[in-house]
C-alpha positions in Angstrom: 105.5 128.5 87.2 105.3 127.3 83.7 101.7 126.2 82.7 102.5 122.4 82.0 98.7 121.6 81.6 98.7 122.3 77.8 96.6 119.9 75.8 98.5 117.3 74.0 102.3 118.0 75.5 103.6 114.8 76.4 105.6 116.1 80.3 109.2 114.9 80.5 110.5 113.4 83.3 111.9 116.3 85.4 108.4 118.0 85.4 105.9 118.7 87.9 103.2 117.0 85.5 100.6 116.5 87.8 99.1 119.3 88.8 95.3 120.5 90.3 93.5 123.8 89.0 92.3 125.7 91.8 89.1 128.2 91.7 89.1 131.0 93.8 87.5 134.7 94.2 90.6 135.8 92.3 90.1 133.6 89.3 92.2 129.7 88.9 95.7 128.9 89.0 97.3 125.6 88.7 99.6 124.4 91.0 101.4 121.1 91.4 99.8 118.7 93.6 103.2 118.5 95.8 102.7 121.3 96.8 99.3 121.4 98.2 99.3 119.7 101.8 101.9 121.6 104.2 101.2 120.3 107.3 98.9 117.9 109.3 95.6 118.8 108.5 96.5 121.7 106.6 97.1 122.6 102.8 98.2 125.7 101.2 95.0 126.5 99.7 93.7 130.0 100.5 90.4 130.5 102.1 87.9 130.2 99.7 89.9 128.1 97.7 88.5 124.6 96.0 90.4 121.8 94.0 88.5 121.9 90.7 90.6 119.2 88.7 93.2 116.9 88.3 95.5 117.4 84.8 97.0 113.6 83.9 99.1 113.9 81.2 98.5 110.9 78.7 100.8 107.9 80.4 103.9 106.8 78.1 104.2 103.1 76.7 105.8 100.7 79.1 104.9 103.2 82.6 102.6 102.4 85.7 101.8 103.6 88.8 101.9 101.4 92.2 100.5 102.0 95.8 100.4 99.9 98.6 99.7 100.8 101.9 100.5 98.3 105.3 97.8 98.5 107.9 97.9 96.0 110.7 94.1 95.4 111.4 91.2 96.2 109.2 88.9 97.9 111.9 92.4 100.2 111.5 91.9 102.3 108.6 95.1 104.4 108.5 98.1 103.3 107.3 101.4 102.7 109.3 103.2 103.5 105.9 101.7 103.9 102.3 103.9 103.9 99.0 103.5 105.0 95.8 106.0 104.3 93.1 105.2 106.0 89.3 108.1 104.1 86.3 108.1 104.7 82.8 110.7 102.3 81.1 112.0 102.3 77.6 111.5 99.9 75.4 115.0 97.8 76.9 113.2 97.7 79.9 115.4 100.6 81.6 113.3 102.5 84.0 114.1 106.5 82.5 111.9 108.4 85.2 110.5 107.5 88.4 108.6 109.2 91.2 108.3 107.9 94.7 106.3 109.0 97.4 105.7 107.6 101.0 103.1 108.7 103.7 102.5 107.9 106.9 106.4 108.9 107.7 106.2 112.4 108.1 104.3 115.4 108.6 103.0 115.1 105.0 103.3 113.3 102.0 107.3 112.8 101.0 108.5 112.5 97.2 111.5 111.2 97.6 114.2 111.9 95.2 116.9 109.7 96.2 114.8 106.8 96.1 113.3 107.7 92.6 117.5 107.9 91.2 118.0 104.7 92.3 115.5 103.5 90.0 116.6 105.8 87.1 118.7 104.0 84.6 118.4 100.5 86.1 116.1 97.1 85.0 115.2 97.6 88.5 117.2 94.4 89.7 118.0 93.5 93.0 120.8 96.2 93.8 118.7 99.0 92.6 115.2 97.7 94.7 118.5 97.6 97.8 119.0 101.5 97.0 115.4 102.2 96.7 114.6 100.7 100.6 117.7 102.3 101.8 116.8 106.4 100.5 113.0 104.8 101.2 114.0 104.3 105.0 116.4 107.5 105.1 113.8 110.0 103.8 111.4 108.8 107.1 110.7 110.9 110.2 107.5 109.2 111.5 106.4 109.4 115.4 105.4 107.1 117.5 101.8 106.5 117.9 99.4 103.8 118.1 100.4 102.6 114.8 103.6 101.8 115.4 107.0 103.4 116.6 108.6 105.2 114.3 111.5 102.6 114.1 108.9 99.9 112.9 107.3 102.4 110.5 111.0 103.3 108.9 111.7 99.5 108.3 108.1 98.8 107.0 108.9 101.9 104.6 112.1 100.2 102.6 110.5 96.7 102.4 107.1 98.0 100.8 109.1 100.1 98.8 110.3 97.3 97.1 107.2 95.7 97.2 105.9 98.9 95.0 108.7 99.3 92.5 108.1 95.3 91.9 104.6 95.5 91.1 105.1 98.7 89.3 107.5 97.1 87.3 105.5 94.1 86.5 102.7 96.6 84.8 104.9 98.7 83.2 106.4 95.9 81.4 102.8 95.2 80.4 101.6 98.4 79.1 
């Protein structure tokens, strides 16, 4: 992998710029954070192995982050679905990278790519925020459980989606 956590690099948009540096009994290694949970309860970290730190690349002007996660009561405290939506805009307010990641759905944590290029090269108006909820519902393959069923949980996905781009949106245009 190509070390991305150099001091000072501003990461473009189709890099893995977040990454976490791992120490181990055979040295570090950094690794992007994607990569680290594989399953329920499980991570790809080897035995031994410990998260030492988080590189965040200095954020661009006009870009945010948003999460928001749905939970039905608060004696509940896992979520039905949780978003998180990352923008970075230009200065005409067209979004020119996003990120989006949803839990709750699946196994693990999905980034969803389909639902990031609907973003990408919009203002983020009401067609785009459509396509966002539609790959945002797609991408989904939640169970059933005491949360929810899964076709609940695949609906609540595309509407908080929007609810995340919007308020990612709003803060981007602010920074």
């Amino acid at each position: 992998m190509q070390r991305l956590a150099r001091r000072g690099q501003r990461a473009g948009a189709d890099r893995r710029w977040r990454h976490r540096t791992h120490r181990w009994p055979r040295g570090t290694r950094d690794t992007p954070v994607e990569t680290i949970p594989v399953g329920p309860g499980k991570t790809s970290l080897a035995k031994g192995e410990i998260i030492t730190s988080f590189f965040l690349p200095p954020r661009p002007r006009h870009s945010s982050d948003a999460y928001q996660r749905f939970t039905p009561r608060t004696e509940m405290d896992i979520a039905v679905v949780g978003v998180g939506v990352n923008l970075n805009l230009d200065d005409g307010g067209i979004c020119t990278a996003a990120r989006v990641a949803l839990g709750a759905v699946a196994p693990t944590v999905l980034l969803v790519k389909e639902a990031a290029d609907a973003l990408i090269g919009t203002r983020l108006d009401d067609a785009a925020l459509d396509r966002l909820a539609k790959a945002a519902s797609a991408a989904c393959r939640p169970i059933d459980d005491k949360r929810g069923t899964g076709e609940y949980r695949i609906k609540v996905a595309g509407v908080l989606a929007k609810r995340t781009a919007q308020q990612a949106l709003e803060r981007a245009r602010k920074n």
